[in-house]
C-alpha positions, -999 to +999 in steps of 0.1 A: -500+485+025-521+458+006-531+429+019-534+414+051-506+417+079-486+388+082-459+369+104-437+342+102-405+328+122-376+336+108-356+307+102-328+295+128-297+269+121-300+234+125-305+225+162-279+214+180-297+208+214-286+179+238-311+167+255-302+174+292-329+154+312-344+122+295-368+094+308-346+061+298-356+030+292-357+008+325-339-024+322-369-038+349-397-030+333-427-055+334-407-074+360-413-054+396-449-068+397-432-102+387-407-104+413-419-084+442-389-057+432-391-019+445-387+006+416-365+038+421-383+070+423-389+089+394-355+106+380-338+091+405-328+056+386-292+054+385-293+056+348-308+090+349-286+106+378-256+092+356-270+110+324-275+138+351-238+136+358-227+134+321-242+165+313-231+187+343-199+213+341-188+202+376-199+168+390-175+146+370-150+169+382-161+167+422-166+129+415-128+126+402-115+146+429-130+120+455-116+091+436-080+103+434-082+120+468-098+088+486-084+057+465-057+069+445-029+067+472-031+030+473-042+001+500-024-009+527-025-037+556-022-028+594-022-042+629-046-035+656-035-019+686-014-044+707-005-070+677+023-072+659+042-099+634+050-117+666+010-122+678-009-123+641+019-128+614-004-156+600-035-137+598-010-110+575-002-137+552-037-143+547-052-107+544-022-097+518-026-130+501-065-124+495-061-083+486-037-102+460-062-123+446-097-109+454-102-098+416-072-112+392-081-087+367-089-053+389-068-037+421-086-041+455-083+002+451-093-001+414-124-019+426-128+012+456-126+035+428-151+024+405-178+018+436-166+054+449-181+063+415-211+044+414-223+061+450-212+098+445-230+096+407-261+076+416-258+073+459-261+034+447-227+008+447-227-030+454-203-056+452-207-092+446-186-118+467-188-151+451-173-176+469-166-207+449-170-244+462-133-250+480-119-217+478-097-201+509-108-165+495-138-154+478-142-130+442-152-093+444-169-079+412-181-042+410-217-047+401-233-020+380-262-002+403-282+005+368-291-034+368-298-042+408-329-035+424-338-052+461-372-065+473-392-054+505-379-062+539-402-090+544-374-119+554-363-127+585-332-145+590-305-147+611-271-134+607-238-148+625-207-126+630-179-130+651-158-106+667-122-102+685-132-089+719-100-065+733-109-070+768-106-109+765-085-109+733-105-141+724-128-140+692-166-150+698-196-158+671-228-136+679-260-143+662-290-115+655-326-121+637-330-094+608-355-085+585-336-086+549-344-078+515-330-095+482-317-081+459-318-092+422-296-083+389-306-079+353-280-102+331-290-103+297-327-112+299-324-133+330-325-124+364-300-136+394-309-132+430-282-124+460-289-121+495-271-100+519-236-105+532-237-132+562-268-144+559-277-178+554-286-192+524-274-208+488-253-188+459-237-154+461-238-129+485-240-090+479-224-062+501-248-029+490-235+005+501-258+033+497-258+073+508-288+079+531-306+056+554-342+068+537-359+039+520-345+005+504-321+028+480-296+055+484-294+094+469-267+108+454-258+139+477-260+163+450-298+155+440-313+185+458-290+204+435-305+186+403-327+215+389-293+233+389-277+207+371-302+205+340-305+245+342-270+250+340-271+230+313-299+247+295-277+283+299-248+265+279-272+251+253-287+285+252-255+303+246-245+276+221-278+284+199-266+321+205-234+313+189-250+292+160-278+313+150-261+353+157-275+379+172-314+382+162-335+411+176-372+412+175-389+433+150-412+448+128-415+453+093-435+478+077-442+479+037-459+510+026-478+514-005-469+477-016-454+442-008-424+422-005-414+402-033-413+361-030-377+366-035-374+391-007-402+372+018-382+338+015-345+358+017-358+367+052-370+335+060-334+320+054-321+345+076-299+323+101-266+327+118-230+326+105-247+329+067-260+361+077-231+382+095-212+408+077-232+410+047-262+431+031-294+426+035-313+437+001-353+437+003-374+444-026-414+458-032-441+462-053-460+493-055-492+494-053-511+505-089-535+531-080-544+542-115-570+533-142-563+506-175-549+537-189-530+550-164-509+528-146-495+551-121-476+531-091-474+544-054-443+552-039-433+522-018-418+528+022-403+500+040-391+504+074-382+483+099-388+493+140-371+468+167-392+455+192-364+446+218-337+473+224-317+447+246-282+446+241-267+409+248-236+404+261-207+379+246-229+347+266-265+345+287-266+337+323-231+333+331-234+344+369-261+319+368-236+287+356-212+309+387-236+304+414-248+262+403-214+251+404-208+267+439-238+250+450-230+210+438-192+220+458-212+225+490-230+191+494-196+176+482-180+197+511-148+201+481-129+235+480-124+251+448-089+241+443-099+203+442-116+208+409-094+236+387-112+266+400-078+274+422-076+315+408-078+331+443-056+304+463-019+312+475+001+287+491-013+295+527-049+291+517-043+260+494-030+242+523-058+249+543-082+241+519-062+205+515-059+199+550-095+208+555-106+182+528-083+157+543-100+155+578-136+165+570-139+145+539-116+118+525-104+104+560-137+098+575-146+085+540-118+058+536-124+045+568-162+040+558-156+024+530-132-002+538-149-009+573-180-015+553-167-040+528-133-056+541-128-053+582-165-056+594-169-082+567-151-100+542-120-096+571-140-117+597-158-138+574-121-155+569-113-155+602-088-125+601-094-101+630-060-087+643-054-070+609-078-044+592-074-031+558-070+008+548-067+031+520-033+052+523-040+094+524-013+119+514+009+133+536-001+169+544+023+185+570+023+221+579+060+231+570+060+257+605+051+228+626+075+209+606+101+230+608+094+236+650+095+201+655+127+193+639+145+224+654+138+211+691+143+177+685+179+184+665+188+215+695+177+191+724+199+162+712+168+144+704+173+134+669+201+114+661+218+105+628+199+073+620+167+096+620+178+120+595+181+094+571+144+094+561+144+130+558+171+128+534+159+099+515+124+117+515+139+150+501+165+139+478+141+113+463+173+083+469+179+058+491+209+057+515+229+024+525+229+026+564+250-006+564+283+016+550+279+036+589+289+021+624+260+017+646+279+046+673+281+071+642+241+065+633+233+069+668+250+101+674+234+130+680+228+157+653+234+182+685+269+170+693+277+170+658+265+206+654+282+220+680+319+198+672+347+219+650+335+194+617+301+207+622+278+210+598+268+247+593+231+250+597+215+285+574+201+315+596+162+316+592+167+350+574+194+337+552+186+328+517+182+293+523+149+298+548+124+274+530+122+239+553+128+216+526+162+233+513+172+235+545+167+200+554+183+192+521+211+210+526+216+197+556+214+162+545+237+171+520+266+182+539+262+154+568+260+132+538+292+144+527+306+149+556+297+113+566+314+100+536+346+108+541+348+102+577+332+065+566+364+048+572+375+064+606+339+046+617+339+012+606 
């Protein structure tokens, strides 16, 4: 072989690679010093957690599953214990008036849902109330976290709330010194100031809602998982080269008695991916001239290529890896699998469970947190409405045995009458019924005495076909329906 040994890469395809951790621009730069503002720590701006989130396989999908399981079911109004429409109708009125007004162009749950982002992608959410000059109700705006950042706890000031005590059922105004921050927002190039909820002071006030109770901001709760985030990311990126650039093994080539040609030298150099699979790859040499001006006898010329790397790759890299990551951003979200597609081992037994489980652990406890937070340790007695409180509805999870138990002994024991089938068969059939076309003795008749007459409804065996609760309630309904409707005249 003449010459010296050489090396050189061999070409790859264009790269594709997306960036999945970048420092971004801060919107507050030059203006901490300024203002007296606290910066966030480093990578843990809610612009970078949100970049964070945008490039993970499973946040968005845990993050979705707490905004449909938390405020998708829609808000709702109720009564303390003890009051009714007859002790705090008025206050009603004025809580249902202002969840109708609050925002004229988002949903008081809209406006839930977008903050329920905001925490869960950065730990950060804040809402503005702005409470115009004359106004019965103030305006809620979702403020981006990504543009607010708070000052030291250096003020003190005094904060007044009043409260409905239950023993005296009279509402008193309490007053408590604090030590508050403020808390500024980036608008265009200018910067607006807030102060907390309740204190005193000029212009608007801001309600912040943070995860954690370390330092002036909050953490998302999947942080401590955020090396797994960008290295799950880097294992699809890697697999993605993979699949752009083919199968390459590490080699050496070997010319003996000679050299590659240009041509041959930049054909290997071009090597790359898709281009290169399935075809032939054609090398040529010179020999070496190894006799006088006379002779010009050339040397036999060996090329031979040895690999390097014997490793045989499978269809994609670390794949157990991306299995293990997304399991460990479920945990700190305390979601089962089913919640975000991964639902291949559930049956209907397990599923229920899982649901039930998220229910109590998770999205209960959470609804109530955030709508204490903002509306009924708040907003609610900021307006002078204390006998009413505010709450996101949940789904209706009911365990069809317990179900099922409960309406056999309450339909054997003479327990349930006719008026309280109706919901059940309004809730099955997906219809409304007309109570108004039955006496008042027919609806309060007993299902019992009805079973056990000669016009009897027939009720199915449990080990008949019909042993699922909800056919067997509809067929119930069905037949007392029936039943009911040609007997309507003999009642009224």
């Amino acid at each position: 072989m003449s010459g010296e040994a050489q090396w050189f890469q061999i070409s790859k395809a264009e790269d594709r690679h997306i960036p999945s951790s970048a420092q971004l621009p801060d919107s507050f730069e030059n203006l901490y010093d300024q203002h007296g503002l606290l910066p966030f720590p480093p990578g843990n701006d809610p612009a970078s957690c949100k970049l964070l989130v945008k490039n993970s396989n499973i946040i968005p999908q845990c993050i979705e599953a707490y905004k449909r399981n938390i405020a998708g079911y829609g808000i709702a109004l109720e009564y303390i214990p003890g009051e009714s429409d007859q002790t705090a109708q008025e206050e009603w009125n004025r809580a249902d008036k202002f969840l109708e007004t609050c925002n004229l162009e988002d949903t008081p749950d809209e406006i839930i849902s977008s903050l329920i982002e905001d925490i869960e992608s950065s730990g950060n959410a804040n809402v503005e109330v702005a409470w115009p000059a004359g106004s019965e109700f103030p305006t809620l705006y979702r403020m981006n976290p990504k543009y607010v950042r708070c000052t030291r706890e250096t003020d003190k000031v005094t904060i007044k709330r009043k409260r409905l005590i239950r023993s005296s059922k009279k509402v008193e105004e309490f007053s408590q010194d604090i030590y508050a921050r403020k808390y500024a927002m980036k608008r265009g190039q200018s910067v607006v100031w807030f102060r907390p909820f309740g204190t005193e002071g000029e212009g608007n006030q801001i309600i912040p809602l943070k995860l954690g109770s370390d330092g002036p901001y909050g953490e998302p709760r999947w942080f401590g998982n955020a090396p797994g985030v960008v290295g799950s990311r880097e294992a699809e990126e890697l697999n993605v080269s993979y699949f752009s650039n083919g199968r390459m093994l590490s080699m050496l080539l070997t010319v003996t008695n000679g050299r590659l040609t240009k041509q041959s030298m930049e054909l290997l150099r071009n090597v790359k991916g898709s281009q290169s699979q399935g075809g032939i790859l054609y090398l040529e040499a010179i020999g070496e001239e190894t006799g006088g001006p006379l002779d010009e006898k050339v040397e036999k010329v060996a090329i031979k290529l040895d690999k390097l790397n014997d490793l045989l790759q499978q269809d994609a890299l670390f794949l157990e890896y991306g299995k293990e990551k997304k399991a460990d951003i479920l945990s700190p979200f305390r979601l089962p699998p089913i919640l975000v597609g991964q639902s291949s081992d559930y049956n209907r037994a397990t599923a229920q469970a899982a649901l039930q489980f998220a229910e109590e652990q998770v999205f209960e406890p959470y609804r109530k947190w955030i709508m204490d937070e903002i509306f009924n340790k708040r907003l609610f007695p900021a307006m002078g409405i204390f006998r009413v409180k505010v709450t996101l509805r949940g789904p209706r999870i009911i365990d069809p045995e317990n179900r099922k138990a409960l309406l056999d002994f309450i339909a054997d024991n003479g327990i349930m009458l006719v008026r309280d089938l109706i919901p059940i068969a309004e809730e099955v059939l997906d219809t409304t019924i007309d109570e108004s076309k039955y006496s008042t003795e027919y609806l309060d008749t007993p299902i019992a005495q009805l079973v056990n007459s000669q016009s009897a409804i027939t009720v199915p065996e449990p080990d008949s076909d019909v042993n699922d609760l909800q056919e067997r309630v509809a067929t119930i309904a069905k037949r007392l329906l029936r039943q009911s409707h040609d007997e309507v005249t003999g009642h009224v």
